[in-house]
N, C-alpha and C positions, 0 to 999 in steps of 0.2 A: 434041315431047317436053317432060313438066315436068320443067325439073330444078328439086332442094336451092339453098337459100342455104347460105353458106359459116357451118361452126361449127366448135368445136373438142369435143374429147368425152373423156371422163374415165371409168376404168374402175375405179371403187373393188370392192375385196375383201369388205369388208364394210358392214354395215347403219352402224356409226357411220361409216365412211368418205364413204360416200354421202350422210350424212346432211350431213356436212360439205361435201361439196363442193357439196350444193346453198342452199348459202348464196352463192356467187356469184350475183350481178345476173344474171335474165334466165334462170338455168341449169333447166334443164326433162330429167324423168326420163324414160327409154326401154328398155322391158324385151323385147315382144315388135316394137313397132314398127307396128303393123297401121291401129293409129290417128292417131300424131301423124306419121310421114312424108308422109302425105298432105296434111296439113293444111300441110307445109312445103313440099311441090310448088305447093301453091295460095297461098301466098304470104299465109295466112291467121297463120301464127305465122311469127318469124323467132328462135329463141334464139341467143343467142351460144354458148351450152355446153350438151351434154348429156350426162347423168348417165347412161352404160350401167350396168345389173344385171345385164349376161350372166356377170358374177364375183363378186358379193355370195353369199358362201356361206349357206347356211340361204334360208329361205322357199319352199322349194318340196316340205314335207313338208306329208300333210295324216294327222291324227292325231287320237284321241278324247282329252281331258280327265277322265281320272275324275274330278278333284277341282272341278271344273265345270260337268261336263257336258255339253262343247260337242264340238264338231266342230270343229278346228282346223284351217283351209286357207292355208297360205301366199298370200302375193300373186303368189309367181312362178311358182305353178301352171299348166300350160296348160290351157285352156280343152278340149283334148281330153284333159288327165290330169283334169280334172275330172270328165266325163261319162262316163270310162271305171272314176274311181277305185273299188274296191269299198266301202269307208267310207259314199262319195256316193250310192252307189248304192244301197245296204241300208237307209239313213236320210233320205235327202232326194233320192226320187228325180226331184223336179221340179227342183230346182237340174241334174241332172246333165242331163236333157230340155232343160233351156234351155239350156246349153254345148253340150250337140251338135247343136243346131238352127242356130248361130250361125254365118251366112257359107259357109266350106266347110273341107274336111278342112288344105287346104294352111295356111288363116288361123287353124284354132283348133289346128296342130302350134306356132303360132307364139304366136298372142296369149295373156295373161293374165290371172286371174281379178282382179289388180288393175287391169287394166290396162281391164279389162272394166266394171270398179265405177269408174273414173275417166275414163270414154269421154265426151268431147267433146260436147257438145249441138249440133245437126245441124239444118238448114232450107236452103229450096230457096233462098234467093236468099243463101248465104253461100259453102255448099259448091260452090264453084265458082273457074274460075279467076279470078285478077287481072281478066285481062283483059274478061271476061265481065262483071264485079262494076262494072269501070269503065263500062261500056254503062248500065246501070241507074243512073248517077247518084252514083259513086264510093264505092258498097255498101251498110252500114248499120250499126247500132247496134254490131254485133256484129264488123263490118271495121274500113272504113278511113271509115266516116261515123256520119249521127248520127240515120238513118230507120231506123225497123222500115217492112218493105213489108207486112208479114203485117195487122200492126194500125197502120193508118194514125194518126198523132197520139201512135201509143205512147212512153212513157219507158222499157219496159224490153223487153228481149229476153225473143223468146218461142222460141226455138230450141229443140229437142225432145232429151229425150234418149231414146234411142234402145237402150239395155242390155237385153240378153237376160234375164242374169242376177240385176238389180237389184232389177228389180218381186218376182220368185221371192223374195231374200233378205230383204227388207221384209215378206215377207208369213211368212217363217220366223220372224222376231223377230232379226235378225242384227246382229253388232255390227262396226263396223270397228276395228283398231286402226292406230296413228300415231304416228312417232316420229321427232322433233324433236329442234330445239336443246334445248327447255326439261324433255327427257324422253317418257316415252311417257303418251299416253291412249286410251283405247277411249271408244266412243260407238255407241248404236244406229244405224245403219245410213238408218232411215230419216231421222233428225236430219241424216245426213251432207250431206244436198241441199238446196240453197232456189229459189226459184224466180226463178232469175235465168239467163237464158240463156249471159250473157260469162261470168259465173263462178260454176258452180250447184252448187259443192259447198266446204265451210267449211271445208277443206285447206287448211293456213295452205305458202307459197309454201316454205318450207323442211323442210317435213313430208313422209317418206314412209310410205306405207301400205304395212306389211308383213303384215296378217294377217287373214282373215276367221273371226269367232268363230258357229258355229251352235247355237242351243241343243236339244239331244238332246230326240227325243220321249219325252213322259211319259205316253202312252196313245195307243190306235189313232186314227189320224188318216187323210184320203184328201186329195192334192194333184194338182194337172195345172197346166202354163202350155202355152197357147194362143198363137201369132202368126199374124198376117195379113203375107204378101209377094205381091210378084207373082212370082217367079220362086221355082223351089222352094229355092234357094241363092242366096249372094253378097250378098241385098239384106239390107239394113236394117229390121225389121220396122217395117211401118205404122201399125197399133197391135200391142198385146197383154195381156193376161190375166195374174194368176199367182192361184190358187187353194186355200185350203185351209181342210180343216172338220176341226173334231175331236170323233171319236163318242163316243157312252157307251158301243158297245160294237166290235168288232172285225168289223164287219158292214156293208154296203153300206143296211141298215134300219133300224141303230141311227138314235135320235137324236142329234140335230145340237148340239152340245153349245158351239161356239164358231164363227165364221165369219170367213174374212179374206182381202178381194180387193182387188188392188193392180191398176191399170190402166196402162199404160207409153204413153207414145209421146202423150202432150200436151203435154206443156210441158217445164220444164226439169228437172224433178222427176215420179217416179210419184205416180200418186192414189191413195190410201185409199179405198175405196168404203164409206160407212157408214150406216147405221139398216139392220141386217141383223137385228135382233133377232126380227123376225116370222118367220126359219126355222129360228130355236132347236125344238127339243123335236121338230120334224119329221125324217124321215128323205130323205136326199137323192135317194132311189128314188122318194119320195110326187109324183102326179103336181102339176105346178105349181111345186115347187121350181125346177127349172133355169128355168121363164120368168118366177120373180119374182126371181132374181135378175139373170137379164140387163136384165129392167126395170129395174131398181136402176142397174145401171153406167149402160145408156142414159142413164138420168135424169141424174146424176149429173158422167160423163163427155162433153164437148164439144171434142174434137179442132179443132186451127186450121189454116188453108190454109197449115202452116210443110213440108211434107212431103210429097211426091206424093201425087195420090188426090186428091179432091174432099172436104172436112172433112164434111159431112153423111156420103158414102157408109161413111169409116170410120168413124165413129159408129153408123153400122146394123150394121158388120161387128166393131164389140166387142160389143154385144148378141146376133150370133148366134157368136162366138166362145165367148164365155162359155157360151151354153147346150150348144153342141155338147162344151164341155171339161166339162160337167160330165155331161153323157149318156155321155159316154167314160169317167166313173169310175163309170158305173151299170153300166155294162157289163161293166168287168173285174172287177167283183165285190169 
């Protein structure tokens, strides 16, 4: 059995309360739990204090902005109030596809879509136990040493992140917001990541993230995310896809008036897939469209031995992810 190291845990009311008590050394936030208790069974984090938000009132409405025009989703949303919300559902409905694809019913009653947008970056020789970690030479970059095993000679962690939800909101235009000692700020979503496996997102250590901002669509658009698992639940996607074009007309024929594909599950950050320009003006139905664009990610995208699976085979299997996610939006017309 893993057990917890010992903490003490604090249960503030609200957003400045919590904001406050994580200014204690070392104090780490816990909302649905689904991700960082593991990581403290594994003896991979040890906080001395953690900040519950099972009492922080507000963050768990998600609401349209008229004077914006976003789609406002709390952080303390569950992952299955997301893909079931109607909001989510009427306007972005690949956000809501990736929350219900994520793990299983019992994890997304529990986890959050912040929680989801702050998930851990994951690789096979970290996520494991102590003891395990100690066999291999007393772990790596990202434990208790100072080797990446992935990329021999490496300076930085290459640990993957691994979010269902992420690649989908980066490729919506999604903003996060943040709020700190110093006040609050928002920031594109995709700025929010760098490629740094110990610590790949620019959350300053006393900042909590209370809110995901979407921008409302302004003409017909068609989206799909795609993942590869082996198991049809529980795991962790291998890689995957997030997908979306926006037409000049309300039509599976129109053309292709903008394109934007995000690729998950490389490194510590999703990939932008870019020189997509060559299937502007075509329609996504015209034959060739879906295999010049999985050529694109193929190209483009080079998955590492950080994650089960052989790094060549997923690499073939976001090239055929991709096509088949976009054959599935020929389809539904």
């Amino acid at each position: 059995m893993l057990r917890m190291p010992r903490f003490s845990v604090q249960t503030p009311a609200t957003i400045e309360e919590a904001v406050t008590a994580l200014q204690s050394p070392g104090a780490r936030v816990v909302a649905g739990g689904t991700d960082l208790l593991p990581n403290l069974k594994h003896r991979l984090e040890q906080p001395p204090v953690l900040v519950s938000l099972s009492r922080v009132e507000g963050m768990r409405a998600v609401a349209i902005d008229e004077a914006t025009k976003m789609l406002r989703i709390g952080a303390r949303v569950t992952l299955t109030g997301v893909s079931e919300d109607p909001l989510v559902r009427e306007h972005f409905g690949s956000l809501a596809q990736a929350a219900g694809l994520v793990a299983s019913p019992l994890i997304r009653n529990m986890a959050t879509l912040g929680g989801n947008i702050n998930l851990d970056t994951r690789c096979r020789y970290v996520n494991q136990t102590a003891f395990w970690r100690e066999a291999i030479g007393g772990g790596c970059i990202k434990s208790e040493g100072n080797v990446c095993h992935v990329v021999p000679g490496g300076r930085n962690c290459v640990a993957a992140m691994s979010s269902d939800c992420v690649p989908v909101l980066i490729g919506l235009g999604a903003h996060v917001v943040l709020v700190g000692p110093n006040g609050r700020r928002e920031l594109p979503i995709e700025d929010y990541y760098v490629a740094d496996g110990t610590r790949h997102t620019t959350r300053d250590d006393g900042e909590l993230s209370t809110e995901i901002l979407v921008p409302l669509p302004t003409g017909p658009r068609r989206c799909h995310y795609s993942k590869w698992t082996v198991r049809g639940s529980i795991d962790f996607p291998l890689i995957s896809v997030a997908l979306r074009f926006e037409l000049e007309r309300d039509r599976i024929d129109a053309p292709i008036t903008a394109a934007h594909v995000v690729a998950g599950v490389l490194g510590a950050r999703p990939r932008r897939v870019t020189r997509l320009d060559d299937i502007l003006g075509k329609a996504l139905s015209d034959q060739g469209v879906a295999s010049a664009v999985a050529e694109r990610v193929h190209k483009q995208c080079k998955p590492l031995e950080n994650v089960p699976y052989e790094a060549p085979y997923r690499r073939q299997m976001l090239r055929v992810h991709t096509r088949r996610a976009i054959e599935a939006l020929v389809a539904a017309g």
